[in-house]
Structure formats: C-alpha cells, structure tokens
Chimera marker file (.cmm) of the C-alpha trace (Angstrom):
<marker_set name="trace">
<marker id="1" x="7.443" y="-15.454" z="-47.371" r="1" g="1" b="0" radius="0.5"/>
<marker id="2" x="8.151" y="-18.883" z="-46.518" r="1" g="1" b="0" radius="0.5"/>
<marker id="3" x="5.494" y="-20.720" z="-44.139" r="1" g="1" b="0" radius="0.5"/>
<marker id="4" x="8.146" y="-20.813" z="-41.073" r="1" g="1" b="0" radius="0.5"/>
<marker id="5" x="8.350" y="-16.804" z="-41.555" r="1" g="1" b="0" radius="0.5"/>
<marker id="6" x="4.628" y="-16.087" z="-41.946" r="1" g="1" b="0" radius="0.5"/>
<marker id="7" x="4.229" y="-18.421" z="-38.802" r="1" g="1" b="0" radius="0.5"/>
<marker id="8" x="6.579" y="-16.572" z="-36.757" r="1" g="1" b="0" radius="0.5"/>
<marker id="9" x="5.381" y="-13.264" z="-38.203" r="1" g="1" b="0" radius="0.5"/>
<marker id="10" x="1.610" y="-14.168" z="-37.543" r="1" g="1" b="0" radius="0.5"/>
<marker id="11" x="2.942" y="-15.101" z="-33.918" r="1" g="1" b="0" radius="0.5"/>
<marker id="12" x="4.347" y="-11.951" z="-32.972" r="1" g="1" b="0" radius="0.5"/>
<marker id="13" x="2.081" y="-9.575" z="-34.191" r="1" g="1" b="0" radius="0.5"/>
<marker id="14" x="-0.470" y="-11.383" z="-31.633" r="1" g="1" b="0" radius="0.5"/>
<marker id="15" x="1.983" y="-11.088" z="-29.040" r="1" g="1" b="0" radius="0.5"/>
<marker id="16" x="2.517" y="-7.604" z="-29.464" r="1" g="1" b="0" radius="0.5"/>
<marker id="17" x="-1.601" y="-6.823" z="-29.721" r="1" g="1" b="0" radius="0.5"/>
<marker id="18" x="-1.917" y="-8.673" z="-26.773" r="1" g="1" b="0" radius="0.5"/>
<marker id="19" x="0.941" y="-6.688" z="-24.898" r="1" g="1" b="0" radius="0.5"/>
<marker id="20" x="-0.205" y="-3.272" z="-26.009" r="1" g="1" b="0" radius="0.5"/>
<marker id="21" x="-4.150" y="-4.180" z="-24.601" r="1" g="1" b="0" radius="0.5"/>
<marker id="22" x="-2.659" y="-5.569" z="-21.740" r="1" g="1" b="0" radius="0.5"/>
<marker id="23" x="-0.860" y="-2.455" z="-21.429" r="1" g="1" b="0" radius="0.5"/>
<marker id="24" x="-4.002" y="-0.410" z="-21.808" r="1" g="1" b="0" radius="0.5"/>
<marker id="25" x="-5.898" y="-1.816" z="-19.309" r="1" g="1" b="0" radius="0.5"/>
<marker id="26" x="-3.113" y="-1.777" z="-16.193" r="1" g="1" b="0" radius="0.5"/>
<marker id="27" x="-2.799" y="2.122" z="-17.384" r="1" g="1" b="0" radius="0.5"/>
<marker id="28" x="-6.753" y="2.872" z="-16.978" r="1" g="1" b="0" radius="0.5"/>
<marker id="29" x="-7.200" y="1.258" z="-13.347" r="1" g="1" b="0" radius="0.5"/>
<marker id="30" x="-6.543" y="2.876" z="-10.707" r="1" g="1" b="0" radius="0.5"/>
<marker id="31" x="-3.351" y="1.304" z="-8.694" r="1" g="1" b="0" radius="0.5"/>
<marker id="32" x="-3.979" y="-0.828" z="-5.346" r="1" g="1" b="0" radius="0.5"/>
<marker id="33" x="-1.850" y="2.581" z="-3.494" r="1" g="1" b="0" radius="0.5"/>
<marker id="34" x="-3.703" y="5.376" z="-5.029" r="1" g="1" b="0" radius="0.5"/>
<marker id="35" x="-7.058" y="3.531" z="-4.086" r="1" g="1" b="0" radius="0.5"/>
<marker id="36" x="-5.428" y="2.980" z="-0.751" r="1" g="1" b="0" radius="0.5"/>
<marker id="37" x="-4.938" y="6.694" z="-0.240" r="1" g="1" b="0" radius="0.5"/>
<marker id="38" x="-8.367" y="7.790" z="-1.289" r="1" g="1" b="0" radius="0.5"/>
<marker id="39" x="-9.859" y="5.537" z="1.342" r="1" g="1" b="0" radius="0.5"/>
<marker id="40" x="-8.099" y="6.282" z="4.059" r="1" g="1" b="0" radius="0.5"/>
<marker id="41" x="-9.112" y="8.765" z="6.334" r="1" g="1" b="0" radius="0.5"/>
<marker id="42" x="-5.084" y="9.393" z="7.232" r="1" g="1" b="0" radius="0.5"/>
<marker id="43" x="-1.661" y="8.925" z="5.166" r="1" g="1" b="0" radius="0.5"/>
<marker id="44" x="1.989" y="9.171" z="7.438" r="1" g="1" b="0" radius="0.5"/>
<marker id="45" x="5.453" y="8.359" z="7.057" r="1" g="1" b="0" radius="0.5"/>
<marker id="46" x="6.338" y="7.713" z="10.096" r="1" g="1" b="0" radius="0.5"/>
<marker id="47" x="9.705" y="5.923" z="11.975" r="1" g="1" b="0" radius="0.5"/>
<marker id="48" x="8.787" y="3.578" z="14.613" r="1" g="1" b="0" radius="0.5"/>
<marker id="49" x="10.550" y="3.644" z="18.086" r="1" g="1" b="0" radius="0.5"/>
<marker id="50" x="9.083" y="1.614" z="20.126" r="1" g="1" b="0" radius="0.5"/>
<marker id="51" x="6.651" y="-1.587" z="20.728" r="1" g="1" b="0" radius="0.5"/>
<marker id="52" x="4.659" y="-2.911" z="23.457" r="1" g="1" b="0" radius="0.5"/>
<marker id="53" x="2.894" y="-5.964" z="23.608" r="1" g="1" b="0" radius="0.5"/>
<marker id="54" x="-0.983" y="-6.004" z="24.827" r="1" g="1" b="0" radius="0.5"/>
<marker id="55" x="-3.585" y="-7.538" z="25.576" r="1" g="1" b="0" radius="0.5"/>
<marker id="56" x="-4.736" y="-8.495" z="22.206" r="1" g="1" b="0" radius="0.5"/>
<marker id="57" x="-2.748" y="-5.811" z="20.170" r="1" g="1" b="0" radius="0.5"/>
<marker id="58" x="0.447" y="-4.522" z="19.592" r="1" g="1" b="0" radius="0.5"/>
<marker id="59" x="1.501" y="-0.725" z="20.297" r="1" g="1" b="0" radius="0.5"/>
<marker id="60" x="4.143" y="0.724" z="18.178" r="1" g="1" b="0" radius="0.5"/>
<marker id="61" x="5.320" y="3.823" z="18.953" r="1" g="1" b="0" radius="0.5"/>
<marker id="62" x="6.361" y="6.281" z="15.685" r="1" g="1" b="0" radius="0.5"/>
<marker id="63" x="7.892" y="9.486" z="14.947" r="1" g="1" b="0" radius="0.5"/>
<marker id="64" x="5.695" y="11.451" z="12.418" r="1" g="1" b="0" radius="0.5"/>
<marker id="65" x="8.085" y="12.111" z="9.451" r="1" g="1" b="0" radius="0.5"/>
<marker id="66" x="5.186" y="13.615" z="6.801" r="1" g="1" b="0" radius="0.5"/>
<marker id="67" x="1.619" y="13.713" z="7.166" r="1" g="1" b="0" radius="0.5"/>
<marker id="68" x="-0.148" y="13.366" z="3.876" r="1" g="1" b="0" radius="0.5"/>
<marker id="69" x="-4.093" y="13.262" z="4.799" r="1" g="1" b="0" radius="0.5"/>
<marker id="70" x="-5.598" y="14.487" z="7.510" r="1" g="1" b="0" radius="0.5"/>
<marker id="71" x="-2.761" y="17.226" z="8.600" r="1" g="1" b="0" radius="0.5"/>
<marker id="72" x="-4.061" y="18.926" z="11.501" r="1" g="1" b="0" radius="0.5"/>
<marker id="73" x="-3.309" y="15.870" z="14.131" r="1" g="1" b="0" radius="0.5"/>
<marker id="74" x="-0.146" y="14.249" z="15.190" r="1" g="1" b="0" radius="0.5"/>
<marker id="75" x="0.111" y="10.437" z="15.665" r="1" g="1" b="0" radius="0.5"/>
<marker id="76" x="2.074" y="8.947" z="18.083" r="1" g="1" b="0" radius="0.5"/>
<marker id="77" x="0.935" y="5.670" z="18.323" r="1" g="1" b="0" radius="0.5"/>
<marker id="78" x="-0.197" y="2.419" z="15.663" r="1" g="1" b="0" radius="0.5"/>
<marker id="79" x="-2.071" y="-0.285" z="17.021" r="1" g="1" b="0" radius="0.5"/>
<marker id="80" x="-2.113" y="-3.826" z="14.905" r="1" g="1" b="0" radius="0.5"/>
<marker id="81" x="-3.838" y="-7.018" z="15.982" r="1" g="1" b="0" radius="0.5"/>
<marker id="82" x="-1.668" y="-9.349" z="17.733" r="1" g="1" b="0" radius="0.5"/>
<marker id="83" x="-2.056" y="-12.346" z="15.276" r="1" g="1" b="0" radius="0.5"/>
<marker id="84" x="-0.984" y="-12.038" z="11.321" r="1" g="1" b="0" radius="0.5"/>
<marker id="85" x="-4.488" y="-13.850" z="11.724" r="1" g="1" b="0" radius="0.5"/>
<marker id="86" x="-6.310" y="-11.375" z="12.785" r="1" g="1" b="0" radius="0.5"/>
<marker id="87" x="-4.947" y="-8.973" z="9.616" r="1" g="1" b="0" radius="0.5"/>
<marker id="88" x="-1.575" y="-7.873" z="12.356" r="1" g="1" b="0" radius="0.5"/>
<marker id="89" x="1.359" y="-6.835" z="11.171" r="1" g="1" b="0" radius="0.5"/>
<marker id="90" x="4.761" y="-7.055" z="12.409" r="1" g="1" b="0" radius="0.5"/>
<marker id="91" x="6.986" y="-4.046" z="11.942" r="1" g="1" b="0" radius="0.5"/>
<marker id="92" x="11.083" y="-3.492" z="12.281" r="1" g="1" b="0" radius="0.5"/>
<marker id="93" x="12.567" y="-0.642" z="14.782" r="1" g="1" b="0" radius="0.5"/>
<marker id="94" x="13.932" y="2.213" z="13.765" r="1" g="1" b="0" radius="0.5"/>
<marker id="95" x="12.534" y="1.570" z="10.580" r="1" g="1" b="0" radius="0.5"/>
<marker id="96" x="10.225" y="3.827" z="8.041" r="1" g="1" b="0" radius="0.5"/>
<marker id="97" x="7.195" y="3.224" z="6.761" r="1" g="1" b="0" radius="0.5"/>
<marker id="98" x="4.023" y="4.822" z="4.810" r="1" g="1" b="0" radius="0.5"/>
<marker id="99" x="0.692" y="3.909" z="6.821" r="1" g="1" b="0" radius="0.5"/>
<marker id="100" x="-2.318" y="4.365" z="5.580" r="1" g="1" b="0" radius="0.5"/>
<marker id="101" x="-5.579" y="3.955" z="7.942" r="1" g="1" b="0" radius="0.5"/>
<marker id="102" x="-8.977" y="4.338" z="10.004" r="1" g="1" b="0" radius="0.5"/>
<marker id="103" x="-9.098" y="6.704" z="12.778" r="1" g="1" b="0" radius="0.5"/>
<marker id="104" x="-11.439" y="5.401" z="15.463" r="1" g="1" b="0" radius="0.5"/>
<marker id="105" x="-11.587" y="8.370" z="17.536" r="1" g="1" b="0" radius="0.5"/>
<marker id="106" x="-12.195" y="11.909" z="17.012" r="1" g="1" b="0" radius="0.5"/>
<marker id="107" x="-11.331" y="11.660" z="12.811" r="1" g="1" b="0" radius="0.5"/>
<marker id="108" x="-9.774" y="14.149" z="11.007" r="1" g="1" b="0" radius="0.5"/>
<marker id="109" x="-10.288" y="18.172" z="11.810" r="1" g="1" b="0" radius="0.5"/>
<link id1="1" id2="2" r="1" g="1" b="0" radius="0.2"/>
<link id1="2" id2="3" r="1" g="1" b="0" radius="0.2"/>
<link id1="3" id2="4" r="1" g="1" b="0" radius="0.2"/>
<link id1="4" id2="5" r="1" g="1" b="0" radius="0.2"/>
<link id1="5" id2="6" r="1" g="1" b="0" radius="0.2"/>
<link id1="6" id2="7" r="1" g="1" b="0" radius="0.2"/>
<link id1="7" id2="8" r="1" g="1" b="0" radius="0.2"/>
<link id1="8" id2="9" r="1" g="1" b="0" radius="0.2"/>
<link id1="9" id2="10" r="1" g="1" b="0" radius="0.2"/>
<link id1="10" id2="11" r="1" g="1" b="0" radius="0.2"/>
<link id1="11" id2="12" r="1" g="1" b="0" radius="0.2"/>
<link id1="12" id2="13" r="1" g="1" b="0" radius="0.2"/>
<link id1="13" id2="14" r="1" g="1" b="0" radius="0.2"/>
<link id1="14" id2="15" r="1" g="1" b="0" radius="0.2"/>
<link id1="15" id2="16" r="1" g="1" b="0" radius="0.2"/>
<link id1="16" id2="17" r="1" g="1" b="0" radius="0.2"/>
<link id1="17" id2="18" r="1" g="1" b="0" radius="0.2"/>
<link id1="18" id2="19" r="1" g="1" b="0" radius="0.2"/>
<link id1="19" id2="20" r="1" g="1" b="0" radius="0.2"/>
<link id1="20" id2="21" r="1" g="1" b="0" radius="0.2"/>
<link id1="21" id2="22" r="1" g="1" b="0" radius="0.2"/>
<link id1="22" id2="23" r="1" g="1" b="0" radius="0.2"/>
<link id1="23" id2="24" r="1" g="1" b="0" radius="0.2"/>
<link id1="24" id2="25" r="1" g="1" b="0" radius="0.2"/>
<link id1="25" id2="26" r="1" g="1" b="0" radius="0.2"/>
<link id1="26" id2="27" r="1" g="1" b="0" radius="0.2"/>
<link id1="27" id2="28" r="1" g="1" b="0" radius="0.2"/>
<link id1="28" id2="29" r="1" g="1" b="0" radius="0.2"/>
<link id1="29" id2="30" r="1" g="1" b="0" radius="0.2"/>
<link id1="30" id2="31" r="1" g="1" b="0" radius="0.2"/>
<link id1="31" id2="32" r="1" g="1" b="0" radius="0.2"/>
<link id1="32" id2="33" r="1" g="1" b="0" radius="0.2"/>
<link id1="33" id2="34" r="1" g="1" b="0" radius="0.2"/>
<link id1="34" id2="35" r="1" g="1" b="0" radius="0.2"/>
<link id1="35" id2="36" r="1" g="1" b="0" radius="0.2"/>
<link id1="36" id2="37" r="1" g="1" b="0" radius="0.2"/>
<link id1="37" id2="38" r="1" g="1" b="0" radius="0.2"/>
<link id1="38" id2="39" r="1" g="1" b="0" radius="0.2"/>
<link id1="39" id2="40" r="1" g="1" b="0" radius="0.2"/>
<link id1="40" id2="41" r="1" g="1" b="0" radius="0.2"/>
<link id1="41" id2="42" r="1" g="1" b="0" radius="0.2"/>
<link id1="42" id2="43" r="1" g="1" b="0" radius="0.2"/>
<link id1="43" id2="44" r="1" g="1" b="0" radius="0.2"/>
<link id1="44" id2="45" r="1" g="1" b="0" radius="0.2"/>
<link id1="45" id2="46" r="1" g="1" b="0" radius="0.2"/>
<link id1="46" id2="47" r="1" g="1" b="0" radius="0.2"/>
<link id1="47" id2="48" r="1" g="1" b="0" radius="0.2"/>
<link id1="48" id2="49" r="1" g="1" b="0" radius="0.2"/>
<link id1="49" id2="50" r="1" g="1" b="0" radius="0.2"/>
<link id1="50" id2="51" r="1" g="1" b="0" radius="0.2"/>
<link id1="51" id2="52" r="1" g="1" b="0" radius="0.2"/>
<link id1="52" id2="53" r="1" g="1" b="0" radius="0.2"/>
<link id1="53" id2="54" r="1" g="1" b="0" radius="0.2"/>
<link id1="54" id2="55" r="1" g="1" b="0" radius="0.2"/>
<link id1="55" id2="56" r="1" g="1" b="0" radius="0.2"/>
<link id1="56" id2="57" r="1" g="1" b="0" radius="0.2"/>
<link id1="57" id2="58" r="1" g="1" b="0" radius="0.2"/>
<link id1="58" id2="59" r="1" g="1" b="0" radius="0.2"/>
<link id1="59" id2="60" r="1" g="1" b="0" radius="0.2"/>
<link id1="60" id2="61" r="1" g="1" b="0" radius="0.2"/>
<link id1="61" id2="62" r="1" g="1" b="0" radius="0.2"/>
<link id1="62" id2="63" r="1" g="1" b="0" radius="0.2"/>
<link id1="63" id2="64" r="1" g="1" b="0" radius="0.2"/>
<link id1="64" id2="65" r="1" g="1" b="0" radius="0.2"/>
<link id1="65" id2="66" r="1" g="1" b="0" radius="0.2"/>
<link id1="66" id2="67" r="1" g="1" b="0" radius="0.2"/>
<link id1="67" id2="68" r="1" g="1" b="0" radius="0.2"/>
<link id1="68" id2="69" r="1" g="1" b="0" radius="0.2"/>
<link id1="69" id2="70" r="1" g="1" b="0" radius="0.2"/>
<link id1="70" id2="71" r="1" g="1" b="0" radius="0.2"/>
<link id1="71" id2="72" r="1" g="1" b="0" radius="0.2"/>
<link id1="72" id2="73" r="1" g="1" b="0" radius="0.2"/>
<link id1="73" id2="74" r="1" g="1" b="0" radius="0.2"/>
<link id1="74" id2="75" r="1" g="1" b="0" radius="0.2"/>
<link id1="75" id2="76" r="1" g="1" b="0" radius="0.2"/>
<link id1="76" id2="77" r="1" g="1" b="0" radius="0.2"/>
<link id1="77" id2="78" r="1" g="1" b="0" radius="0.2"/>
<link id1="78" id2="79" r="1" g="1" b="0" radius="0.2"/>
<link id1="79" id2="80" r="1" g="1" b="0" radius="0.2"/>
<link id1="80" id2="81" r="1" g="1" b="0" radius="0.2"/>
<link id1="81" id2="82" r="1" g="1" b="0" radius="0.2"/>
<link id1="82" id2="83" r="1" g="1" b="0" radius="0.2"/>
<link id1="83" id2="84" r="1" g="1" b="0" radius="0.2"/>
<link id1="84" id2="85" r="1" g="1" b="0" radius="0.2"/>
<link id1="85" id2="86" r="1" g="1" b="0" radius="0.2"/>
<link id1="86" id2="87" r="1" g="1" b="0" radius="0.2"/>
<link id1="87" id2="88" r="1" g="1" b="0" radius="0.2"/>
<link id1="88" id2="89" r="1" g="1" b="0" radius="0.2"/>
<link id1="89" id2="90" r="1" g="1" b="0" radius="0.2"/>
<link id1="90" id2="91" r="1" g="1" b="0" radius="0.2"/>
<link id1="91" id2="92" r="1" g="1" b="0" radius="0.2"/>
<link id1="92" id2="93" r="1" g="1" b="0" radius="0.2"/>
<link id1="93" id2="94" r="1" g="1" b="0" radius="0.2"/>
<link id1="94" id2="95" r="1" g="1" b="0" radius="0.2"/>
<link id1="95" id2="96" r="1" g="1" b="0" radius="0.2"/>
<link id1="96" id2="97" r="1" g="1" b="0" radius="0.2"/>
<link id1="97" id2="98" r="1" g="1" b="0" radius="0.2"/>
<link id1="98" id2="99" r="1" g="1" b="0" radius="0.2"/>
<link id1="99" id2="100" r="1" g="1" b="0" radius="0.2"/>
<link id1="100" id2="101" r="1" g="1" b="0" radius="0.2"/>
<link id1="101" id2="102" r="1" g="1" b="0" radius="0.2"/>
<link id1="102" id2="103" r="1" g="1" b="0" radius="0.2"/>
<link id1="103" id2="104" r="1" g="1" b="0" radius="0.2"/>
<link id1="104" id2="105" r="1" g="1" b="0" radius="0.2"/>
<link id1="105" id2="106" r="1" g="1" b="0" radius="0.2"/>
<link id1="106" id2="107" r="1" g="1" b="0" radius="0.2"/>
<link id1="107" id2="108" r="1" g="1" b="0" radius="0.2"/>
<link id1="108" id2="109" r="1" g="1" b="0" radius="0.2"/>
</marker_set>
C-alpha cells in the first residue's frame, strides 16, 4: 500500500472504532424520556383548552387523551410558573402534548 492509502486506511478504521464505542455507550444509558417517566409520579397526553393567567402561575386547562402513570385520577388542570425564569412554560391551544410531573396533592391511588 502506498503511504497516502495506509494513511487514509489507518484514519478510518479509528473513525469507525470510535463510532461503534460511541454507539455503545448512547445504547447502555438510559434516555433523558424514559428517566423522565420513571420519576414522575404521573404521565398524560393531554389537549389543552384553555389558559388563565394568575397570580404567579399560569392555569391551562386540558382534555385527558391517555393516562400512562398513575391511572386512577383524571387531570383537568396544569399549572406552570409564570416566568420561563422560574422553569414556566408556555403552551399552544388546542394543541397535544405528553406531560410528565409531581402531584402536590393527594398523589396517586
């Protein structure tokens, strides 16, 4: 082989350990959304329909599509801080999402 080859050769071979250990690792840890529905004490997919502004939070209003976790309670209400500052979110109408969260009263049954 000429040195350009065995250069080029050499090269990829590294590239390709590299990829398959990289590979490897992603496949052994655990994925931010499966560790996301282990820790939370409920899972829905849910529609919201409404929003009202308070105090120091916002009230959205959703229609329970699919509970996941914690199946024996119906949610009809998601409060989020008022300020993307203070870890709120902002979410569309009429639009679907998966929540995942903390109860803070009464917990699952």
């Amino acid at each position: 082989m000429t040195r350009y080859v065995s250069s080029c050769f050499i090269t990829l071979l590294v590239l390709f350990l590299w990829r398959v250990e990289a590979s490897q690792r992603l496949a052994d840890a655990p994925s931010a959304s499966s560790q996301a529905f282990c820790d939370a004490d409920i899972v829905i997919r849910a529609k919201v329909v409404g929003k009202k502004a308070l105090s120091n939070e916002i009230k959205y209003d959703i229609q329970q599509i699919k509970m996941f976790k914690c199946p024996n309670q119906v949610i009809h209400a998601i409060y989020t801080a008022s300020s993307p500052a203070a870890c709120g979110v902002t979410l569309e109408i009429n639009k679907e999402y998966l929540f995942t969260g903390k109860l803070e009263t009464g917990g699952c049954m």
